[in-house]
C-alpha positions in Angstrom: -65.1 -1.4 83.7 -64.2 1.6 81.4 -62.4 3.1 83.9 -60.1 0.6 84.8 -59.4 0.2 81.1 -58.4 3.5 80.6 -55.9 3.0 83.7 -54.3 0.1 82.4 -53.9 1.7 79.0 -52.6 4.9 80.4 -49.9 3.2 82.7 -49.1 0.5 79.8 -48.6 3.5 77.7 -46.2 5.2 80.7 -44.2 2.0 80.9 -43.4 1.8 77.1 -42.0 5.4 77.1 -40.0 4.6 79.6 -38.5 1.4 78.1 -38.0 3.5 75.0 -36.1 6.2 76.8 -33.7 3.8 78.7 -33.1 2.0 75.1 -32.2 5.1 73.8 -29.8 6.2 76.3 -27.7 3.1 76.3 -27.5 3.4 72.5 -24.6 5.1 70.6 -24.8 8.2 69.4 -25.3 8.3 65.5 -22.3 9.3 63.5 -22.3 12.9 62.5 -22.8 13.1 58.6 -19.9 13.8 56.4 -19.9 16.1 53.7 -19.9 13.0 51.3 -23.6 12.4 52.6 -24.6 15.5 50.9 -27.2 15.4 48.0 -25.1 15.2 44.6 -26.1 18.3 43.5 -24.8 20.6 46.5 -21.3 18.9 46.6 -18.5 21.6 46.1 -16.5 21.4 42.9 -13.9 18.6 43.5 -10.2 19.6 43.6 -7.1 18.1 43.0 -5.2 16.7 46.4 -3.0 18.6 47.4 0.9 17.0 46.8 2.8 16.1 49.8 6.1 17.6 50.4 7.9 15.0 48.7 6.2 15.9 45.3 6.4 19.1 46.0 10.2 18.9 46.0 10.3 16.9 43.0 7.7 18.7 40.8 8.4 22.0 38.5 9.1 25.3 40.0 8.7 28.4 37.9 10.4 30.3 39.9 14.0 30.6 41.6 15.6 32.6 43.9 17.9 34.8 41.9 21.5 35.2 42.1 23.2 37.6 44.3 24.9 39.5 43.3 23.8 39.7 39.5 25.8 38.1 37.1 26.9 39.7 34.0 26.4 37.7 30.7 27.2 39.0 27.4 25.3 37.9 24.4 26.3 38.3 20.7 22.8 39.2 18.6 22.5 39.7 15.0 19.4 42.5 15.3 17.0 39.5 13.6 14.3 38.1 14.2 15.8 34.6 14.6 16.7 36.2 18.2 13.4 37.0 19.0 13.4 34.5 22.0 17.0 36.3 23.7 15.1 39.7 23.3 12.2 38.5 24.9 13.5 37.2 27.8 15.3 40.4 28.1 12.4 42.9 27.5 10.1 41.2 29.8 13.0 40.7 32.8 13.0 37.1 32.5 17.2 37.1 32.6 16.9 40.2 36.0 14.4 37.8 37.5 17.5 34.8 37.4 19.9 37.7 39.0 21.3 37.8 35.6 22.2 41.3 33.8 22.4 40.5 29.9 24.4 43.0 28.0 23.6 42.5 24.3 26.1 43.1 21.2 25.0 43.5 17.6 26.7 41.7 15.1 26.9 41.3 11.0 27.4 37.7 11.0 28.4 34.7 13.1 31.7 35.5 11.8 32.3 38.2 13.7 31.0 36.8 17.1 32.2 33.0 17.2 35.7 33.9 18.0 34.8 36.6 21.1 33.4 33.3 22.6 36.8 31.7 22.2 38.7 34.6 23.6 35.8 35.2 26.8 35.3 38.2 25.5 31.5 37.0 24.7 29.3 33.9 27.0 25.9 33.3 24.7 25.6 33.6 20.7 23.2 31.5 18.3 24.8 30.1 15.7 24.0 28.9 11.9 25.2 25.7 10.9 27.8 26.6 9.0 32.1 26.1 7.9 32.6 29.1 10.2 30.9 27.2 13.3 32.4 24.2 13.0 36.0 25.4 11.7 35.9 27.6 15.1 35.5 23.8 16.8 38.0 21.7 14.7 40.4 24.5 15.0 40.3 23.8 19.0 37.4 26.2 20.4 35.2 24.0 22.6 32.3 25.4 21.9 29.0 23.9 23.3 25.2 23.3 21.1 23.0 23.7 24.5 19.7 24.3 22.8 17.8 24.8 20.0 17.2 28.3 18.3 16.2 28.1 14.6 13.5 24.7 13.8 12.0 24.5 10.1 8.6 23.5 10.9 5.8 24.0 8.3 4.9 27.4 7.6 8.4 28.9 8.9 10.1 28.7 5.8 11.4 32.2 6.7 14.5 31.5 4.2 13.2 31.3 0.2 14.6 31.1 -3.3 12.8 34.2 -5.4 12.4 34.0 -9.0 12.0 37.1 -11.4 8.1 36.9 -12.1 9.0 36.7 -15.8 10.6 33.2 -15.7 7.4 31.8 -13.6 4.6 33.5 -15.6 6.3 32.8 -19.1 6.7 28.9 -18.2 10.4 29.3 -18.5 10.7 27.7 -14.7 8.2 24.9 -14.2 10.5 22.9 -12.3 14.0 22.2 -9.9 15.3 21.4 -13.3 14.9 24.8 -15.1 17.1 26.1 -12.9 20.3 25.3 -15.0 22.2 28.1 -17.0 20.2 30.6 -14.5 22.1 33.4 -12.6 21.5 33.4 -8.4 22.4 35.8 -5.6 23.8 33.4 -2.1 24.6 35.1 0.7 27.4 33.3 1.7 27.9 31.3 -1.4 31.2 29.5 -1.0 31.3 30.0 2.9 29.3 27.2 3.9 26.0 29.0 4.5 22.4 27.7 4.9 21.1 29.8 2.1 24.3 28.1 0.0 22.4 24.5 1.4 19.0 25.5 0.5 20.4 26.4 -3.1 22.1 23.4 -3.9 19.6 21.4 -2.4 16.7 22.7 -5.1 19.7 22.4 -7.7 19.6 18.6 -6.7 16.1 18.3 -6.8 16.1 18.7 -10.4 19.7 16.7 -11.1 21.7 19.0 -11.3 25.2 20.4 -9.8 26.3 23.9 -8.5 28.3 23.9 -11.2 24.9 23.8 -13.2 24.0 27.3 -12.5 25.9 30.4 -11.4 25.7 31.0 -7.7 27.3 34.6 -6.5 28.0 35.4 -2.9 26.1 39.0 -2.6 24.9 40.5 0.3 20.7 40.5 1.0 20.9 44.2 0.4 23.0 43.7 -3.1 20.8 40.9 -3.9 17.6 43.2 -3.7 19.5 45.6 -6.1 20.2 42.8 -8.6 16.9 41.5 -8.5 15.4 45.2 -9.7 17.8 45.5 -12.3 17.1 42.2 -13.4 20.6 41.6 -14.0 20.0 38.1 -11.9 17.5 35.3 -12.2 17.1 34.6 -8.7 18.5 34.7 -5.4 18.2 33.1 -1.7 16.7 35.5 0.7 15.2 35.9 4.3 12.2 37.9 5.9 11.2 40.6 5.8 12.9 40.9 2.5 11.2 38.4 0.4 7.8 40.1 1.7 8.5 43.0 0.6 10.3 42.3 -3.0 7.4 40.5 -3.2 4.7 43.5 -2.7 6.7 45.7 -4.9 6.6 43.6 -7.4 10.3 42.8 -7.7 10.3 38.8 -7.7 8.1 35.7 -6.6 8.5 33.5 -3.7 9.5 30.3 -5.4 10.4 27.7 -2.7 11.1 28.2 1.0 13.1 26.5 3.6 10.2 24.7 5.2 9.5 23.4 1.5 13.5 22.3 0.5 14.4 21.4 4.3 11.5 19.7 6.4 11.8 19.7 10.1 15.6 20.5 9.9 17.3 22.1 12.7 20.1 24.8 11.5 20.7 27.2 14.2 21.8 26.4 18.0 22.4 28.5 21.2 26.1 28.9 21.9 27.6 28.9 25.1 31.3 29.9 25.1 33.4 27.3 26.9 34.2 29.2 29.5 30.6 30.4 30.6 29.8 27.1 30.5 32.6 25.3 32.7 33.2 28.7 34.9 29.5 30.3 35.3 27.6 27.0 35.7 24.7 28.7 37.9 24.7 31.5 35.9 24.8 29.2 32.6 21.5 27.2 33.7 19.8 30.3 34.5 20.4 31.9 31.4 18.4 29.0 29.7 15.4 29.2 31.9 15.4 32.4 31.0 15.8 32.0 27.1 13.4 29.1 27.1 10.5 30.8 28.8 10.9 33.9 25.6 10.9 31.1 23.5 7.7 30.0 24.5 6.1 33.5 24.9 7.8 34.0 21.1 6.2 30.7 19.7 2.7 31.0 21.2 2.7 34.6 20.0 3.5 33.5 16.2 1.8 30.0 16.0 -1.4 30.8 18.8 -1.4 34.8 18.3 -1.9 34.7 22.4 0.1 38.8 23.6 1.3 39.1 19.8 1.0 43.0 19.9 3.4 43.1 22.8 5.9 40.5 21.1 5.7 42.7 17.7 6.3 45.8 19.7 9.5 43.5 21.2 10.5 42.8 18.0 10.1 46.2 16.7 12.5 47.7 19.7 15.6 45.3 18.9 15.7 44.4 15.5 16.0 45.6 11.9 12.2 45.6 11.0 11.1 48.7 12.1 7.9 48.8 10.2 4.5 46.8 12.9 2.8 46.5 9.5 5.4 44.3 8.1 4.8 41.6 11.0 1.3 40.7 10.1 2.5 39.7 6.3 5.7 38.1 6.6 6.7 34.3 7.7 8.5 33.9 10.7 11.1 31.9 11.8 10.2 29.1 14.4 12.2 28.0 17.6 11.5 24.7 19.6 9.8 25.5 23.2 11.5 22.9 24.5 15.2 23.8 23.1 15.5 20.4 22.1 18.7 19.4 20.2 18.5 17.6 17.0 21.7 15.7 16.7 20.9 14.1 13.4 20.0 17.8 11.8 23.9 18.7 13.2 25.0 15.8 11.6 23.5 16.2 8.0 24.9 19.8 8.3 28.6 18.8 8.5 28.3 15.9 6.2 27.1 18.2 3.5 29.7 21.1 4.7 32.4 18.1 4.9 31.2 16.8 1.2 31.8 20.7 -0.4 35.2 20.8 1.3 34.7 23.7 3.8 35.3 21.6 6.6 38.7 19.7 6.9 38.9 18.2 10.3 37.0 15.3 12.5 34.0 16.9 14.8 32.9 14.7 17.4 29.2 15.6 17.9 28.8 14.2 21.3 31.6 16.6 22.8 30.0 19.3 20.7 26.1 18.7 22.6 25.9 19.8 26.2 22.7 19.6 27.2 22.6 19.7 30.7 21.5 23.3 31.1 18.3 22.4 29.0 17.6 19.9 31.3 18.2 21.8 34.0 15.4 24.4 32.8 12.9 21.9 32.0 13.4 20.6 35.3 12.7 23.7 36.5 9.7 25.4 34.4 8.6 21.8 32.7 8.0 20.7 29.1 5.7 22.8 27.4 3.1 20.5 25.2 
């Protein structure tokens, strides 16, 4: 009896392998794992999707193929630091990397370059807000804002009003309304000029007129002079000269344009009108250019990110000659973006209009081209 019941169970056993084994060949397959199925902590870093070719075409691009041949573009400069983001671009071959070749001019003043824009004889300048910019308009030069290139932010106050140490430490000055009866150095007194703004400005502070005080037009270099003799009780000066009158002792910063003039915009890229209606390629390039030395200027001065590099630019092209100088002095600040701040142009001929420098109607919108700043952005982005 044992026996037979060890057959039975044996072929019992036989059969129920064999049912198994038919079950299982007539069964799907299982589905191979994905990588998904993995164990959280061996999944791979996650990336972003790749774009498809439609967002491809519409996103950024930082780079372009350059023109061919090179195009030739001559910019007026002023061997300041206030074109820090022109010599950038230059020194680091952002323009040559556009196919443009930029030949840079130095000039005294806006003066002397305004009207080679007029006459082609000059495509790119920055320019002050001043009589002599918009005279050069209302007098039938249609010359185009296209960007931003001098921003008062806080801490860029670059521009300042010195005192002689005397009148702060003796109490003599305490206020905007000391100022009367005193004796001032303007560079451009007369003319229109942003130091002449920033001067009546603090004049109206404390209630009182131009007429109030005596304002001169000297030259920076004069007004230095003055100020050591003492023959002066003040003047309006720009880096790196208030830094150093102030280490040798000569004066005391007093109030400076970021103080008197908050978030104002006063200087703008030029374009001549002929660049701009003639050399439209070569016009939007240029601003790519300019806007990336911009950035490269801004994050070296506000972030310190490569600032050796952009002091040793600055060093090469304009008057400051000394490295040291860079680490003391206040610099002046330039919107990464370019963007243009019609209500800053405004205020500027209003108060130019109200001192009687400027005789004729401006209309701002034919003044404001900014498609070339659009252009850029469209092609290097905004930078936050």
């Amino acid at each position: 009896m044992g026996e037979k019941w060890h057959s039975r169970l044996a072929w019992t056993v036989g059969l129920m392998v064999m049912v198994l084994l038919l079950v299982a060949c007539a069964a799907p397959a299982a589905p191979t794992p994905t990588p998904s199925a993995k164990p959280a902590a061996q999944a791979p870093t996650p990336q972003p999707p790749q774009p498809t070719a439609a967002v491809k075409a519409a996103a950024p691009s930082p780079t372009l193929a350059p023109l061919s041949p090179p195009v030739t573009v001559r910019v007026a400069v002023y061997g300041s630091i206030g074109d820090g983001a022109i010599y950038i671009a230059q020194d680091k071959g952002y323009f040559k990397e556009q196919g443009l070749q930029v030949e840079m001019s130095v000039f005294g003043t806006t003066a002397e370059s305004i009207p080679l824009l007029g006459s082609e004889k000059m495509e790119v300048t920055r320019g002050v807000g001043s009589a002599g910019l918009f005279n050069a308009i209302v007098r039938g030069i249609p010359l185009k804002i296209v960007a931003d290139s001098g921003r008062t932010y806080k801490g860029s106050g670059y521009i300042a009003i010195v005192l002689q140490k005397e009148l702060i430490d003796s109490g003599q000055v305490k206020g905007f309304s000391d100022l009367k009866g005193r004796k001032f150095a303007v560079a451009g007194a007369g003319t229109g000029s942003l130091f002449e703004r920033l001067m009546h400005t603090a004049l109206a502070k404390g209630s009182l007129s131009p007429k109030d005080a005596s304002l001169s037009n000297f030259s920076m270099a004069d007004a230095m002079s003055a100020m050591g003799s003492k023959s002066i009780d003040g003047a309006v000066l720009a880096e790196p000269l208030v830094t150093q009158g102030v280490e040798r002792g000569l004066f005391v910063r007093w109030q400076g344009l970021d103080d008197l003039l908050p978030d104002e915009q006063h200087t703008w890229l030029i374009y001549a009108p002929s660049f701009a209606e003639k050399s439209p390629e070569a016009a939007k390039r240029f601003m790519v250019a300019y806007l990336k030395g911009a950035r490269d200027y801004m994050d070296a001065i506000k972030l310190g990110k490569d600032k050796e590099n952009v002091i040793n630019v600055l060093v090469k092209y304009t008057s400051v000659k000394e490295p040291a100088l860079f680490s003391k002095m206040i610099y002046p600040a330039v919107d990464p973006n370019g963007g243009i701040d019609k209500p800053s142009i405004t205020r500027m001929i209003d108060w130019n209009t109200g001192q009687g420098y400027i005789t004729g109607k401006l209309d701002i919108n034919t003044m404001v081209d900014d498609q070339f700043l659009k252009f850029a952005l469209g092609q290097i982005g905004e930078s936050r």
